[in-house]
Every structure is written in C-alpha cells, then in structure tokens.
N, C-alpha and C positions, 0 to 999 in steps of 0.2 A: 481433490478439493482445490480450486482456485485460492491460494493464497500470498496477498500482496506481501513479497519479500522486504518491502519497504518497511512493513510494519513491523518485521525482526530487526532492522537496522533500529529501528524506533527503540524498540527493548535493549538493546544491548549497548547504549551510549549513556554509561551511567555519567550524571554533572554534580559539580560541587563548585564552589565560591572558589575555589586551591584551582578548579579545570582551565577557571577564565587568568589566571595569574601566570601559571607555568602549563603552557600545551604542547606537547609532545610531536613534534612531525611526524612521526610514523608511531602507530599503535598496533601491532598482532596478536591474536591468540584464535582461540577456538574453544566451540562450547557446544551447548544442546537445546534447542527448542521444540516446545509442542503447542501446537496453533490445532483449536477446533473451529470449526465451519463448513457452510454448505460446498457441492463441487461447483455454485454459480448463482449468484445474485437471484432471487425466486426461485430456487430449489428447495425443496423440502426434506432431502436429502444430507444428512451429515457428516461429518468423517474425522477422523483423527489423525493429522499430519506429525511425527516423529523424524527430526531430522538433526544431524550435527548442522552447527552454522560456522562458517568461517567470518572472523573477526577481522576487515581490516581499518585501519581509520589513519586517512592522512590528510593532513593541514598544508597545503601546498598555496604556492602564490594564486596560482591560475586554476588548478585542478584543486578538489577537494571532494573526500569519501567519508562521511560524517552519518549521525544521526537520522540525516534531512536524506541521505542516498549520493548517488554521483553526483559531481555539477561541476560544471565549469563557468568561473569567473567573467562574464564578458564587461559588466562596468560594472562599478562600487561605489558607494556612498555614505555617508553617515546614515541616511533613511533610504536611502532606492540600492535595489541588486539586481541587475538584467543578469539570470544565469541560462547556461543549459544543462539541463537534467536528466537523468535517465534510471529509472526504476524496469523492477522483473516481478512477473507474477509465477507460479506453480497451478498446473490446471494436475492434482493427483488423482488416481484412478477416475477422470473423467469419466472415462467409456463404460462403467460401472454403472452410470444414473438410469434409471429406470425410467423418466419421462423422455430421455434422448435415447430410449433402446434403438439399435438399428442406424444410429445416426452418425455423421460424421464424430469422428474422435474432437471433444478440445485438447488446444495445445497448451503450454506455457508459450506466456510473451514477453517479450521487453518492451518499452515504453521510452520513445526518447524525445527532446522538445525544448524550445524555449520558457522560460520560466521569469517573470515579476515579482520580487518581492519589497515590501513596502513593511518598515517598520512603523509603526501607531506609537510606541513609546520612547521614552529618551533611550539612548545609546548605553545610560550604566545602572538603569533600573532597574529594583529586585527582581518585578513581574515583567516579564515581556508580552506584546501581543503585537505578532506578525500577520499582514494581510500575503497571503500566496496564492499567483495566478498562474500557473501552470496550461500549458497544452501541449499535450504528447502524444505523435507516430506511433501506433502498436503495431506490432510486428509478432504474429504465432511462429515460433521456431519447432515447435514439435506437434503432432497431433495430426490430422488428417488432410488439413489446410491450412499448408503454412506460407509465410509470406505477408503483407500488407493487410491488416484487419482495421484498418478506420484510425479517427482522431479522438481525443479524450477531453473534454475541459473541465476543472474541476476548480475551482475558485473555493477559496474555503479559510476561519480563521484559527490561528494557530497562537495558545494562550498560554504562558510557560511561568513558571512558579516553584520556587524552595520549598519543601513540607520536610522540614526536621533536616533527616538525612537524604531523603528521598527529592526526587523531582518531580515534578507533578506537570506535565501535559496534558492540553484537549484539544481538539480539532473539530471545528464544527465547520462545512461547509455545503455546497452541492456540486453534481454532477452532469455534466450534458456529454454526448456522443454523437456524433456522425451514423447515417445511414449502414455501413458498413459495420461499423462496430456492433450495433444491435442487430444485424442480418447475423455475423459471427455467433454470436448468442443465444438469439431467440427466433429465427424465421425459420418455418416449416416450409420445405418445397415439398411440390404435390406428390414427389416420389418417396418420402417419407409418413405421407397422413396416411393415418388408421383409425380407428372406429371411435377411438379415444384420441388422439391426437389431427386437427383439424389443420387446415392449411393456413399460412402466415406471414405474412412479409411485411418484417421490421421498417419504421419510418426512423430518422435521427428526430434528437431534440432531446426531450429534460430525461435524467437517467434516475437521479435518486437526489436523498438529500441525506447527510450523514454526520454520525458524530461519534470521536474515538478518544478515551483515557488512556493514560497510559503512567504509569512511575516505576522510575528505576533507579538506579543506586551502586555506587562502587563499595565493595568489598573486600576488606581485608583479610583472608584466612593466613596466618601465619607469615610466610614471606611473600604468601601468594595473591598477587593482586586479581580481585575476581570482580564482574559485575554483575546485575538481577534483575530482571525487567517485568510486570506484565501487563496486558492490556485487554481493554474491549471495548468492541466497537459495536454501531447499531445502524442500520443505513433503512427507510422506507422506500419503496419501490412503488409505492400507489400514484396514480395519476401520472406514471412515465408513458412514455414514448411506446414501448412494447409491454406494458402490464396485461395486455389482453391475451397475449402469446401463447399456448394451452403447454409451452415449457415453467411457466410460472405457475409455482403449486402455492408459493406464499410469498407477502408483499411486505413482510416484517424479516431481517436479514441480521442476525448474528456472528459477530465472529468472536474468541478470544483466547489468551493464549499468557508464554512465559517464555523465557530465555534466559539459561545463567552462561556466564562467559570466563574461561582462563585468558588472561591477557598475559602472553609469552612474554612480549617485547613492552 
C-alpha cells in the first residue's frame, strides 16, 4: 500500500495553547500506527499497513522536523515562508495488486522540493488557514525502478483549529504531475498488455483533487507523556490525466488511519 508518511507525522504532533508558549527543541519517542488504503491511487485493491513509527520533532533555526514533515528554512516572515521540504511514501506489498500482475514492482519514494507558504490569518489567531505550495522531485528508492520518477505539484489549503483538547486540521487542495510520475503509475507498455489489460502511456497534468481531517491530542498517562492522532482522507481521480489507464479500477480513493505515540524525551 502506498502510504504518505507525511500523514503519520500529521497524527502524531499532538498541539495545545501550553505547545505555542513553551517548545521543546528536541522531542523523541516511539509509537504504532495503522493506516488502511489502496496500494495506488485508482486501485481497488486494499490493505492494512501495521507499523511502529519513530517520533522525532525538532525546532531548529534553519532545520525543522515537525507536524508539516522535514523543511528547511530558506526565508521567513510574519505571512511568507520560502521552505525546502521533503516527505516519504511506502509503496506495501505492491507486487501483490492484481491489476499490475506481471508488472514492474512499485517502490517507495521520497519527495523533495521547494515549498511557499503563505499565511491568510494574523500571526496569533485561534484558527489558522495556511495557503501551501509545494513542488517536489520524487525519487523511488525501492521497487523495480528506482531512481528519478517525475515532479509533483500540489497546491492545497491547510485550516487549523482548537476542539476542546483536541486539534482539529483539514486540508483541502489539488494535485498535478509531470509525464513521468504518471508513466511510473499508470502506463501499460505493450510488453505487459493482456486480454484485460490494454496498452497505455501516461500524459502529465491534473492528478486529483483532495481532502484530509485529521485531530490529535497530547496525552498524559501517569508520568507518561503520550500523543493520539487520526485521520482521513478522500482524493477523486475523475477527469485526471491517466483516469483512462485500465490500472484504474476506481476514481473514488480512501485512506485512513491512527497513531498513538510515547514521547521518551
């Protein structure tokens, strides 16, 4: 199962009023999540990912490992952040999918890039709503073809809000790709078509349009500082670029999932 790591960072940074007052430079621990979803955008295919997650989160001048994923600082402003970014996906039992039988393995990737962000609200308001424009290098480090797999852009808004003890996120944005990244995905070469699978070759352009909840929460069990996350997300795939693809068995895309965290440090 393809799933964006980013979106366990997402779960496991629980915030409270006390997070913005006193921040810790360095946060570690370690926990467990389970994320369900398909192994690929229009697969029909499901699966169940079980994994320990490593906690880490640091608050650095320049460097920061947070909620939002890696990044680094290049300028800063009370409303603008020119960062660079870098997010990981999990491609799990790939080679598993029944509409890719016979086909190259996916990999997992990492994701790296410049990134824009633009605050929409004052600087000490309860709600926030962040505009982020991201575009990131993916790169498959495992799977059959690894190496350089296309660009990503994914513009999208990011809504942040208090509920009790909880915090409450959404994310609503879209997606585009490069030629390359939907060849990685979805193009059949003629040495793989069968009787049921017909030949294919991915164009770039619009990929999806997507929206993700998320609330999470710090935790106190006894002296134990613990946090709680879950999420889901929903992304339509109609009208992209390669919905035609005969690896697309469905154009409605679920994911969701949980995360609890011991924070060591």
């Amino acid at each position: 199962m393809r799933v964006p790591i980013i979106l366990a960072l997402s779960l496991m940074c629980g915030y409270s009023a006390a997070d913005e007052v006193i921040e810790k430079k360095w946060e570690l621990g370690l926990g467990i999540g389970d994320i369900y979803g398909p192994d690929y955008r229009g697969s029909d295919e499901y699966r169940n990912y079980i994994a320990p997650i490593p906690y880490v989160i640091y608050r650095g001048k320049y460097i920061q490992s947070d909620r939002d994923g890696l990044r680094g600082n290049v300028f800063k402003s009370d409303r603008y952040e020119f960062t660079f970014s870098a997010t990981a996906t999990i491609s799990q039992k790939a080679d598993e999918n029944k509409a890719r039988e016979s086909m190259p393995e996916l990999g997992s990737t990492v994701e790296m890039g410049p990134a824009l962000n633009i605050k929409l609200t004052e600087q000490n308001a309860t709600n926030s709503l962040l505009l982020q424009i991201p575009i990131r290098a993916v790169i498959a480090v495992t799977g059959s073809e690894r190496g350089y797999s296309g660009l990503v852009f994914e513009p999208q808004l990011m809504f942040r809000r208090p509920l009790k003890n909880w915090e409450y996120t959404q994310r609503l944005g879209l997606s585009f790709a490069n030629r390359e990244y939907h060849d990685y995905y979805y193009s059949v070469d003629q040495e793989f078509v069968t009787p049921e699978r017909n030949f294919f070759d991915a164009d770039g352009g619009y990929s999806s349009v997507f929206t993700q909840v998320a609330i999470s929460r710090a935790l106190q069990i006894g002296n134990e500082e613990t946090k709680l996350g879950f999420f889901l997300r929903y992304e339509n795939i109609g009208h992209t670029a390669f919905v035609d693809s005969p690896l697309v068995k469905t154009e409605n895309v679920w994911r969701g999932g949980f995360a609890f965290i011991w924070v060591i440090k």
